[in-house]
C-alpha positions as CSV (number, residue, x, y, z in Angstrom):
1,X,-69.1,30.6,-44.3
2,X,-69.1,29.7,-40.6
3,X,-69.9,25.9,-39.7
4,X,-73.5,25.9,-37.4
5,X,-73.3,23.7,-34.7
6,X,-76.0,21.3,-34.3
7,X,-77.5,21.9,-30.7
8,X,-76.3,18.0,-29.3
9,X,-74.6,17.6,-26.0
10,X,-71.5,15.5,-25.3
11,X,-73.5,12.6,-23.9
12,X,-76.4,13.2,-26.7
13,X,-74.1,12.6,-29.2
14,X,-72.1,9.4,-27.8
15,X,-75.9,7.9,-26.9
16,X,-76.8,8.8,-30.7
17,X,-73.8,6.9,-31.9
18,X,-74.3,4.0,-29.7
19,X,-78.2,3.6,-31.0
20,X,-76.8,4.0,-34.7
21,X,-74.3,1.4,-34.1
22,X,-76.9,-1.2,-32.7
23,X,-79.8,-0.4,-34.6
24,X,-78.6,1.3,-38.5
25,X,-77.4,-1.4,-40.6
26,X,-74.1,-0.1,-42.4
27,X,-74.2,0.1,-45.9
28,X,-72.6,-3.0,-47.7
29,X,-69.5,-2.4,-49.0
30,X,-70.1,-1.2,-52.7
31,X,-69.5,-4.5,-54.2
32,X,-72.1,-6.1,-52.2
33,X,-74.7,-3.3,-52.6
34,X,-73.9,-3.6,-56.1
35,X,-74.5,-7.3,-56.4
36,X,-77.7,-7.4,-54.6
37,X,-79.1,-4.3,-57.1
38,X,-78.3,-6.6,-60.3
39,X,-79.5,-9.6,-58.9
40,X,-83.0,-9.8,-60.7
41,X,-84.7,-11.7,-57.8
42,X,-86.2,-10.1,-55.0
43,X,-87.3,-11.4,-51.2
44,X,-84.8,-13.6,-50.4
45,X,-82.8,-10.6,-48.0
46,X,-80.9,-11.9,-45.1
47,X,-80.1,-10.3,-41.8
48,X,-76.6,-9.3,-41.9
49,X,-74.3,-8.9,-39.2
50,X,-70.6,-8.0,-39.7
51,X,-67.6,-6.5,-37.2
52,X,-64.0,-6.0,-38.8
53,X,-60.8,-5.5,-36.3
54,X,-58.1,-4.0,-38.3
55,X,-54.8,-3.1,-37.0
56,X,-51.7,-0.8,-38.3
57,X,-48.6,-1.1,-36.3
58,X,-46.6,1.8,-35.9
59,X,-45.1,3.4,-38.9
60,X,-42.5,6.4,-39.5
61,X,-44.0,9.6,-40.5
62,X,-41.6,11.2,-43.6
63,X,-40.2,14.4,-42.6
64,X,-41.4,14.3,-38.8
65,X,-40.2,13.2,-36.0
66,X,-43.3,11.2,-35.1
67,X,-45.0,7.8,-35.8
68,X,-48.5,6.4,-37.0
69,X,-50.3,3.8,-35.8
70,X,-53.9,2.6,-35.1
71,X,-56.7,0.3,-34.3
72,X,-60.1,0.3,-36.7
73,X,-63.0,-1.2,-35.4
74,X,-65.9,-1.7,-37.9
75,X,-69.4,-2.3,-37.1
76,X,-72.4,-3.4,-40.0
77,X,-75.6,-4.1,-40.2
78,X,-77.9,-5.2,-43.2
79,X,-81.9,-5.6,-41.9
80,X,-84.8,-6.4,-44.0
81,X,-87.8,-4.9,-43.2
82,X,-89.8,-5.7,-45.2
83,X,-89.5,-8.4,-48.6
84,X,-91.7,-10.2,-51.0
85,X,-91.3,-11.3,-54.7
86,X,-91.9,-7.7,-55.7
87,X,-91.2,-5.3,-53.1
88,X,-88.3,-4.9,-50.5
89,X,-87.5,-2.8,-48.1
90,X,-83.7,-3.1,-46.2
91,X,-82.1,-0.7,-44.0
92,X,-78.3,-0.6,-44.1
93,X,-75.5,1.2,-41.4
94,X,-72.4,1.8,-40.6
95,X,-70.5,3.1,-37.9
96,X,-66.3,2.6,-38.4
97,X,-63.9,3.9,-35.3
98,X,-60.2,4.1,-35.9
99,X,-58.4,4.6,-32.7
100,X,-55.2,6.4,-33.7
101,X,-51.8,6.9,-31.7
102,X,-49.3,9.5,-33.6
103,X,-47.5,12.9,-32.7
104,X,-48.0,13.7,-36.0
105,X,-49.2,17.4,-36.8
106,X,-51.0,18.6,-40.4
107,X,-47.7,20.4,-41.7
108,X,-49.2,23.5,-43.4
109,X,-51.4,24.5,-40.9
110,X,-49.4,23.1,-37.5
111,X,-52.1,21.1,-36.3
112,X,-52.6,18.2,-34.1
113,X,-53.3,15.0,-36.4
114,X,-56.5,13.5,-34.9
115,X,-56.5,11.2,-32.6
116,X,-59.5,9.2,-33.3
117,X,-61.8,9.3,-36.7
118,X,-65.4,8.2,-37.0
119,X,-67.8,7.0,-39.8
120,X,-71.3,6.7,-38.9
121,X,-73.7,5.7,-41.7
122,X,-77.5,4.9,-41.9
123,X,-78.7,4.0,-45.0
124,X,-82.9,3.0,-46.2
125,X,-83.0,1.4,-49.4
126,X,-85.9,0.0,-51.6
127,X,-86.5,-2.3,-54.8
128,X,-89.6,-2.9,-56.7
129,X,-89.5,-6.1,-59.6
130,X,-92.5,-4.6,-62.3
131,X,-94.6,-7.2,-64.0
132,X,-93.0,-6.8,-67.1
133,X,-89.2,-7.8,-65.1
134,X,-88.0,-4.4,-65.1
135,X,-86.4,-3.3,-61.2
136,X,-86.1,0.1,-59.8
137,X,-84.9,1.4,-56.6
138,X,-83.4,3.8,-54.5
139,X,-81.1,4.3,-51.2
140,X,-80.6,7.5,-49.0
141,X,-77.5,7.5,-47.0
142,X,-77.6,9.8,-44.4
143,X,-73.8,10.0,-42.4
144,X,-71.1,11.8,-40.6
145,X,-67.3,10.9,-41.1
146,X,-65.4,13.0,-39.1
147,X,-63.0,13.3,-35.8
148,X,-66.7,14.9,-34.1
149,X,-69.6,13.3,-35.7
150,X,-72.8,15.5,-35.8
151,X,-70.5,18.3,-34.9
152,X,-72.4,20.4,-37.4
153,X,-74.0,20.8,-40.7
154,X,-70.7,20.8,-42.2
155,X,-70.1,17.7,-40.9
156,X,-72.4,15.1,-42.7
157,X,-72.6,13.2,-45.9
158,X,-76.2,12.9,-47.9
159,X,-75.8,10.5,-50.7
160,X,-79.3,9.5,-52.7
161,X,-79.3,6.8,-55.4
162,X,-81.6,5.3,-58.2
163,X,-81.6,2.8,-60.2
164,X,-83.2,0.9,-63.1
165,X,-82.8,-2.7,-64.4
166,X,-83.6,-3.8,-68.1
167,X,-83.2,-7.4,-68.8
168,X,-81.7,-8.3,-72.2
169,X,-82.5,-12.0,-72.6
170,X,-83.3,-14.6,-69.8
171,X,-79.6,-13.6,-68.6
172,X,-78.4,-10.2,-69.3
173,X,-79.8,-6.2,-68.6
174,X,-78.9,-3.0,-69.1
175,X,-78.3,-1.0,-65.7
176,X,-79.3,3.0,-65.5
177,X,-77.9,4.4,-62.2
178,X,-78.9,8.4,-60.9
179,X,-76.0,9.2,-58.1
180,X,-75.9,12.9,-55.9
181,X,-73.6,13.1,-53.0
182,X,-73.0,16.4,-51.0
183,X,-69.5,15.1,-50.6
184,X,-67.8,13.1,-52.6
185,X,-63.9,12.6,-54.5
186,X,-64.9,13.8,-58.2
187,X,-68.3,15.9,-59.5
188,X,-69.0,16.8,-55.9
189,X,-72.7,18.4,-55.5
190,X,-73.4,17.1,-59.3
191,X,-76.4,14.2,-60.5
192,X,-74.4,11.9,-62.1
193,X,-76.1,9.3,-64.6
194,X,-74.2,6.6,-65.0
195,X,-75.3,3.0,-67.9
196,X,-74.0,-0.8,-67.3
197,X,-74.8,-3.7,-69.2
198,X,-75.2,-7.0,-67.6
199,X,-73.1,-10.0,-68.8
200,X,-74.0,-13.3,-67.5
201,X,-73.6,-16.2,-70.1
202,X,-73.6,-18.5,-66.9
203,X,-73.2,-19.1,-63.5
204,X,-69.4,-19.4,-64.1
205,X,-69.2,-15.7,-65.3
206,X,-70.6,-12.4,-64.9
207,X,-68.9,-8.7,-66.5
208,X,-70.8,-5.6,-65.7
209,X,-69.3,-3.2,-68.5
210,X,-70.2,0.5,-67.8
211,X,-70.0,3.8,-65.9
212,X,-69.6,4.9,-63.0
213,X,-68.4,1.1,-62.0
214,X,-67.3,-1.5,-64.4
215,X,-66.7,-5.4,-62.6
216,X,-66.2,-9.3,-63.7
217,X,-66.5,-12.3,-61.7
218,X,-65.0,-15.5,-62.9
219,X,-64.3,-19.0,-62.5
220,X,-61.5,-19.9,-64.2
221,X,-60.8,-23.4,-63.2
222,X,-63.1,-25.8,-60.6
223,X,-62.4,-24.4,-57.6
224,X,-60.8,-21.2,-58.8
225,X,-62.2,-17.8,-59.6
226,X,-61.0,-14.0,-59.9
227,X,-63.3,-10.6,-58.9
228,X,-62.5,-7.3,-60.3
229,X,-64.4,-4.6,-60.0
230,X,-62.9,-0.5,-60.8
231,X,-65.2,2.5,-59.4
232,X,-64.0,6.2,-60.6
233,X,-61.3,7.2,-60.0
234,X,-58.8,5.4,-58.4
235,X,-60.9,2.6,-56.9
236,X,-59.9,-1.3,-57.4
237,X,-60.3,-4.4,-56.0
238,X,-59.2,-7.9,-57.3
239,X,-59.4,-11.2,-55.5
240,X,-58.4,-14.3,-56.4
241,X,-60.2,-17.1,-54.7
242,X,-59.6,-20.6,-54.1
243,X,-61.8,-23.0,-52.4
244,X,-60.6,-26.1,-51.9
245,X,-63.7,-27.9,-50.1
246,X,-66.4,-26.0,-48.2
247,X,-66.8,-24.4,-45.8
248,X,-63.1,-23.4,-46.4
249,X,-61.7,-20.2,-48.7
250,X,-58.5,-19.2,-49.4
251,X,-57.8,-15.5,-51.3
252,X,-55.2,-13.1,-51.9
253,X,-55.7,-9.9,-53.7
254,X,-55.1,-6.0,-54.4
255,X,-56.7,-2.9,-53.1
256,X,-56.3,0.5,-54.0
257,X,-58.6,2.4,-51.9
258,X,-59.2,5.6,-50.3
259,X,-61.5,7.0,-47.5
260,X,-62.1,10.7,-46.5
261,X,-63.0,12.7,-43.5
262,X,-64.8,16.2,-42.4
263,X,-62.7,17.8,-39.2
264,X,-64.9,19.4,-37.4
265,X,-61.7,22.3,-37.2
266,X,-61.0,22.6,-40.4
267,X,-60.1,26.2,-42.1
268,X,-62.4,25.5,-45.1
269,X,-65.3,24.0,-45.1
270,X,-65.2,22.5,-49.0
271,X,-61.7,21.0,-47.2
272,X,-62.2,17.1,-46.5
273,X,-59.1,14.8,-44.7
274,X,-58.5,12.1,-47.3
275,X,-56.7,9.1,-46.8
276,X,-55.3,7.1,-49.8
277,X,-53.3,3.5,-49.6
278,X,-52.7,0.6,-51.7
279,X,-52.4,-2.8,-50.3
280,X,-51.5,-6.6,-51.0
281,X,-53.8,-8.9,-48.9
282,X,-53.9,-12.7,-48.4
283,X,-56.4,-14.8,-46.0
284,X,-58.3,-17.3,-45.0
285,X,-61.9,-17.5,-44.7
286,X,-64.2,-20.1,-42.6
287,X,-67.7,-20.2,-43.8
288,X,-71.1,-21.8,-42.0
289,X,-74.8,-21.5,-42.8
290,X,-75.5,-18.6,-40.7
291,X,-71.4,-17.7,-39.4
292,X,-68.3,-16.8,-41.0
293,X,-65.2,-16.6,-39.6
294,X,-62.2,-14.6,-42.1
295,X,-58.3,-13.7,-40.9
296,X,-56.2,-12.0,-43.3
297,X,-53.3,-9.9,-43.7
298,X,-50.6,-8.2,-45.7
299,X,-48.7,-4.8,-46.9
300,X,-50.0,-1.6,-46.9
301,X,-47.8,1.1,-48.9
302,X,-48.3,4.2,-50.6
303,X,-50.0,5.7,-47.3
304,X,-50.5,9.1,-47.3
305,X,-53.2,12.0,-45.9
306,X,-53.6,15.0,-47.4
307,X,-56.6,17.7,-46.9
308,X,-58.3,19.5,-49.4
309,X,-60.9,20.0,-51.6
310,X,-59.4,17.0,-54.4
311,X,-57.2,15.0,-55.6
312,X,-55.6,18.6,-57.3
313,X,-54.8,19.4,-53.5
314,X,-52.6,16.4,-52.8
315,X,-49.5,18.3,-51.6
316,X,-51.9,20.3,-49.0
317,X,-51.1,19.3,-45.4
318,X,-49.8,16.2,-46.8
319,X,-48.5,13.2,-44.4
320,X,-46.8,10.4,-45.2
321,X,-46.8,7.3,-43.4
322,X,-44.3,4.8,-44.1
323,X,-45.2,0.6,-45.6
324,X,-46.2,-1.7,-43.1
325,X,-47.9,-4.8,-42.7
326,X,-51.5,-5.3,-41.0
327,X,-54.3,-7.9,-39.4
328,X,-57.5,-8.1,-39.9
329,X,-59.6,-10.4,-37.9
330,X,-63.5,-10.4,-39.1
331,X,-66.8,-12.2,-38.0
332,X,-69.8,-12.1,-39.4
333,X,-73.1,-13.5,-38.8
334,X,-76.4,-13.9,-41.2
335,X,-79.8,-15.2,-40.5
């Protein structure tokens, strides 16, 4: 089926991207969002401001003659609208630039790797506390990652969500989630249902037990506390934190994360650009009543891109960058 281009000029589409980047608050990241869905109070919403600077020095390409570097620049936004003890209304963006430099080609099909990748995001979300404690709530994500955001139809990402919140005891709930995504890594174009129950025998410890995401927060010793938290299918996060006084925090951690893209060129449109990496990661982070200050770094290894429709398509157009360290300097601002 031929992509249909959506009727934007050049210029349209770069001032459409600059008003998404200062006005549509970027999604959290999915622990965040997740966090702020089982918290059982409602109201207390903060403006949230937040821009990442990642870079990737240069790193061999296996089996070309080329290298791989790049620059990732991360803008996001969290805005409440509108917030009382029963209803609240946010709206959440995201737009995420990575600046690439590489000679690199696709190998199967001979082309150019891109030279620049977008994310843009825009995401309205609600929650509503019933009289008898129960939550429910919703988020639409409207977005485009791609090397041509907005290029066409083919190019953008609807993702709607609902929830429901049951509390079991003055602590505990069970969690009902409803998930649809046009494009996603697994059950693409399929409801998914997904159950969580809510562990929280105090403030020192909290395990959310479930599918399609499963987390704990702990503190094991004064001072010192661990975060996991697993999303299908090959999703994970772990921290371990250490705060010796505040406003000071000290962390290091594992990631194993991937992120995937729509080329506005591509042969197939059910084809997405996927990127997979694991990473070790240790920082610092500085944090004030309204600003916070973080620098971190570490390895990155098991890089690779591949496109296809899945994970079954791994060996497609595969290319493999080599290990490499990275920075990451972020500030972030809430009011």
């Amino acid at each position: 089926m031929p992509s249909v281009p959506i009727t934007v000029t050049h210029r349209a589409r770069v001032v459409l991207l600059a008003l998404v980047a200062s006005i549509a608050c970027i999604p959290a990241p999915a622990s965040a969002q997740l966090e702020q869905w089982l918290s059982p109070t409602l109201g207390e919403q903060m403006f949230r401001s937040d821009y990442r600077l990642t870079y990737f020095p240069d790193q061999r390409v296996r089996q070309q003659p080329a290298e791989l570097g790049l620059f990732e620049h991360r803008l996001s936004l969290s805005i409440p609208l509108w917030q009382d003890g029963s209803d609240e209304w946010t709206l959440g963006g995201s737009v995420r630039f990575q600046d690439i430099d590489t000679r690199a080609v696709l190998p199967q099909s001979y082309e150019r790797f891109p030279d620049e990748l977008w994310d843009v995001r825009i995401t309205p979300a609600y929650r509503h506390k019933f009289d008898n404690g129960w939550i429910a709530g919703g988020s639409v994500t409207i977005g485009s990652p791609s090397d041509r955001p907005f290029h066409s139809y083919d190019e953008l990402l609807i993702r709607v969500a609902a929830f429901l919140r049951v509390p079991h005891g003055e602590r505990n709930a069970w969690f009902f989630t409803l998930n649809y995504s046009n494009r996603s890594e697994f059950l693409e174009g399929l409801p998914i249902p997904g159950i969580a129950y809510v562990y929280s025998p105090s403030d020192r410890f909290t395990a959310v037990i479930g599918f399609p995401f499963s987390s704990i927060q702990a503190e094991i010793v004064d001072k010192l506390s661990v975060q996991l938290v697993y999303t299908p299918v090959r999703t994970v996060r772990l921290r371990l934190n250490y705060q010796p006084f505040r406003p000071l925090r000290l962390y290091a951690g594992f990631d194993w994360d991937h992120d995937f893209y729509l080329r506005a060129d591509r042969g197939d449109e059910d084809d997405k650009l996927y990127y997979y990496e694991k990473r070790f990661t240790g920082g610092v982070r500085f944090d004030l009543r309204h600003v916070g200050v973080e620098l971190s770094g570490g390895w990155a290894f098991d890089r690779f891109y591949f496109e296809g429709e899945g994970w079954s398509d791994r060996t497609d157009n595969r290319v493999r960058v080599g290990a490499g360290p990275f920075v990451v300097l972020r500030v972030g601002v809430r009011f």
